[in-house]
C-alpha positions, 0 to 999 in steps of 0.5 A: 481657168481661162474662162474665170479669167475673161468673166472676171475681165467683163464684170470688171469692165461693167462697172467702169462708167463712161464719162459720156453716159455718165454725164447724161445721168448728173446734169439732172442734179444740177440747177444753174445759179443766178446772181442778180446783182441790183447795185449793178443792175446785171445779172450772172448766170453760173453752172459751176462747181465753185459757186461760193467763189463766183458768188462773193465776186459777181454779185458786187459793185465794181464802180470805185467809189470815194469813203463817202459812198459818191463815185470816184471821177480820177483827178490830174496831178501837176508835177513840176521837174518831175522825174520819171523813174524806170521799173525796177525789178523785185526779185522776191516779186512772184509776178515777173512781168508786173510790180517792183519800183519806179514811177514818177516823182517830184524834184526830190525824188518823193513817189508820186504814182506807178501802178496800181492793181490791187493785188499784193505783191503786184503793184509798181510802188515806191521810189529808188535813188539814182546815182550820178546826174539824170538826164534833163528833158525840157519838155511836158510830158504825160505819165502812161503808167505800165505797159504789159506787153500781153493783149489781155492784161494790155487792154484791160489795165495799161489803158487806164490813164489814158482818158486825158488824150480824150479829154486833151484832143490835138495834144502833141505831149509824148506818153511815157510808159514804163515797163519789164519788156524792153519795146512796145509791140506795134499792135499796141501802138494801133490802139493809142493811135486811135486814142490819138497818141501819135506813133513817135509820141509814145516813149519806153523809160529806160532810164531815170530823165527829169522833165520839166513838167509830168502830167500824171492823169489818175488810173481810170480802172485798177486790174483787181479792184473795179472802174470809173466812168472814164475807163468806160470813156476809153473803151467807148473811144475806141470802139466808136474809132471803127466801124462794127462788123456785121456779125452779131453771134461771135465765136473767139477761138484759139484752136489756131493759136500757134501757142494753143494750150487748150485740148478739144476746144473744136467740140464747143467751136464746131456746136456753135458754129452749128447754131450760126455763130462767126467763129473767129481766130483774133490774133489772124486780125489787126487791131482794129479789125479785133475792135470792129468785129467786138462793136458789132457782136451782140452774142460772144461766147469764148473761153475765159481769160482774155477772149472775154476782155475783149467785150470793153469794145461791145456795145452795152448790153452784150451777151457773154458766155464764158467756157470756163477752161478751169475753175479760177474766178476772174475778177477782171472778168466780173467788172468788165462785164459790170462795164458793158452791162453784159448778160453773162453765163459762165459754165465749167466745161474744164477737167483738168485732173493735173494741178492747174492755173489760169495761164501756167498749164494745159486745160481739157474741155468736154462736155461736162454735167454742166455744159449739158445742164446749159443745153438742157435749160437752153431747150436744146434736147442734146442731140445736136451736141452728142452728134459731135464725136469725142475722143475721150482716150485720146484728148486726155493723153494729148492733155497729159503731154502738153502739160507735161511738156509745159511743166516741164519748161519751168524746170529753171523758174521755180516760183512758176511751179507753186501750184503744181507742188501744192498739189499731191497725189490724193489730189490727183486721183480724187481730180480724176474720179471727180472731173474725168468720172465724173464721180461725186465725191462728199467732203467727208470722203474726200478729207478721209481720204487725203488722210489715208495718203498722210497717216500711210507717207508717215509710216 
């Protein structure tokens, strides 16, 4: 009896497939997919799993153009006693730190401008009506737009009007900002320094006040749509304010970030460490030691998201390879690059098995199919990455618990947890046989599948 027992328990444990051996055995069956984008003159290298959705956004030309095909060159608008209006919150606004109403406006209170971003839902638009007598302020002033208070989302939008400083040197005209957080983080007033925006002329709106001129300067770039030739104006700015470092291979880590939601980061950070690269932590630097250390790179590598942002302060021609930490395409991402004519690689090295966004939850890394197909066509035989050891068991319950204790938080934002209750539990198990077994799994199987777990809860 018992040795039918410990037979049956060998024979079962034979067939489970370690994602290490396992991985070795898929990667041969991958091919990487290059997008040679001609209107851009760049090219983008993919090792991932979603290609159609990396395709329609790399191979595209993110330079705004005017209906008639030329070039977009953002213009200047003159407002005479124009007022500037607070944001305003809109409560159906899924986005809690963007969109609503406010802005700047004539005399009569018709909108002139607030933000743009190219998303639905997202934008800061339209005009509200103000009760009692505003505050007059006989000065001119220049409308900053939108201030996020996210380095990110900071760096890559809030900078956008920002060109008439440069193209305005020695003006003493204060920048009025408006925006959902209630101060200006002194980073961020680093960087408008080096724009040449004096500390004490950088000013919060936080209540409808009339001038008696607003100088509206056209964004330069728009967060989901694209660039002009004076966003690139900005970034060149700043990054010409300092001197380069001497490090030309960059690792961007956040494996000391005190908010850190990404699980065995180390096992990519330790590899190119090996290889020469600087691994460095950028929220330990100012800011314009972060802009230094960027003028001075000629290789980055770093996980997707803001990391990658950082390259508007690179030189042109800079290689980016991007961690991929889920399989969300950034569009941001693409026209940056598109900026900095960078050379990019971007591989899925994420397994996230539970419902997963871009900044809503926890992400675990290991050494995918993909990954090893990079170090395959990279002429690295494997031996130096399988040198690093990986606590397969013990990463994916860390994983489960930090995304657990994320969700978790959410508990009273509801609108926070949309992606997680579109997600079921045929997902899930499909999730864990795909990306932690690395299984492959045709859509046919899958949709079967899913339908078993419907016809089954309707019964």
């Amino acid at each position: 009896m018992i040795k039918n027992i410990l037979k049956k328990i060998t024979l079962k444990a034979a067939h489970i497939k370690k994602p290490e051996s396992n991985i070795k055995s898929m990667h041969e069956a991958i091919s990487p997919y290059i997008i040679k984008n001609k209107e851009a003159d760049i090219d983008s290298t993919l090792y991932v799993r979603n290609i159609d959705a990396w395709e329609h956004i790399c191979d595209k030309d993110y330079r705004l153009s005017e209906k008639s095909g030329a070039h977009y060159i953002p213009e200047v608008k003159i407002v005479d006693n124009g007022i500037i209006l607070p944001i305003k919150k809109d409560e159906t606004n899924p986005h809690p730190f963007v969109g609503g109403s406010g802005g700047v406006c004539d005399s009569d209170n018709n909108f002139i401008a607030g933000h743009q971003r190219g998303y639905e839902g997202s934008d800061t638009h339209g005009a509200y009506p103000v009760s009692g007598e505003m505050e007059y302020i006989p000065e001119t002033v220049v409308y900053g737009g939108l201030y996020i208070d996210h380095y990110g989302h900071f760096i890559s939008e809030c900078l956008c009007r920002l060109w008439w400083y440069i193209e305005n040197k020695n003006s003493n005209y204060k920048c009025v900002f408006i925006s959902h957080f209630e101060n200006i983080n002194e980073k961020f007033r680093e960087i408008l320094e080096l724009l040449g925006i004096k500390r004490e002329n950088v000013i919060l709106c936080k209540a409808p006040a009339r001038f008696d001129t607003v100088i509206v300067p056209e964004q330069a770039n728009i967060f989901f749509n694209g660039f002009t030739e004076k966003a690139k104006l900005i970034y060149d700015t700043l990054r010409d304010s300092v001197k380069p470092h001497k490090y030309e291979k960059v690792y961007l880590t956040k494996t000391g970030y005190i908010h850190n939601d990404v699980i065995n980061e180390e096992f990519f950070e330790n590899y190119f460490h090996c290889l020469g690269y600087k691994v460095i932590s950028p929220e330990n630097l100012s800011v314009k030691e972060q802009i230094a250390v960027m003028a001075g790179a000629k290789k980055l590598v770093c996980l997707s998201g803001t990391l990658g942002h950082q390259i508007v302060f690179c030189p042109d021609g800079v290689e980016i390879l991007t961690l991929n930490k889920n399989e969300t395409a950034l569009v941001t991402q693409c026209w940056i690059s598109q900026l900095r004519k960078a050379k990019s690689f971007y591989i899925d090295v994420s397994v996230n098995f539970l419902p997963s966004t871009l900044t809503g939850s926890s992400y675990l890394l290991m050494p995918t199919a993909y990954w090893k197909k990079f170090l395959a066509d990279r002429g690295d035989n494997g031996e130096q990455a399988d040198s690093l050891s990986v606590d397969y068991k013990g990463y994916v319950y860390d994983y489960i618990e930090l995304w657990a204790k994320r969700i978790w938080s959410y508990r009273d934002i509801p609108e926070q947890l949309q992606f997680v209750t579109s997600s079921t539990l045929a997902d899930l198990v499909i999730n864990i046989n795909e990306l932690l077994l690395n299984e492959k799994l045709d859509e046919e199987q899958k949709l079967k599948f899913r339908d078993s777990f419907t016809t089954f809860k309707e019964s």
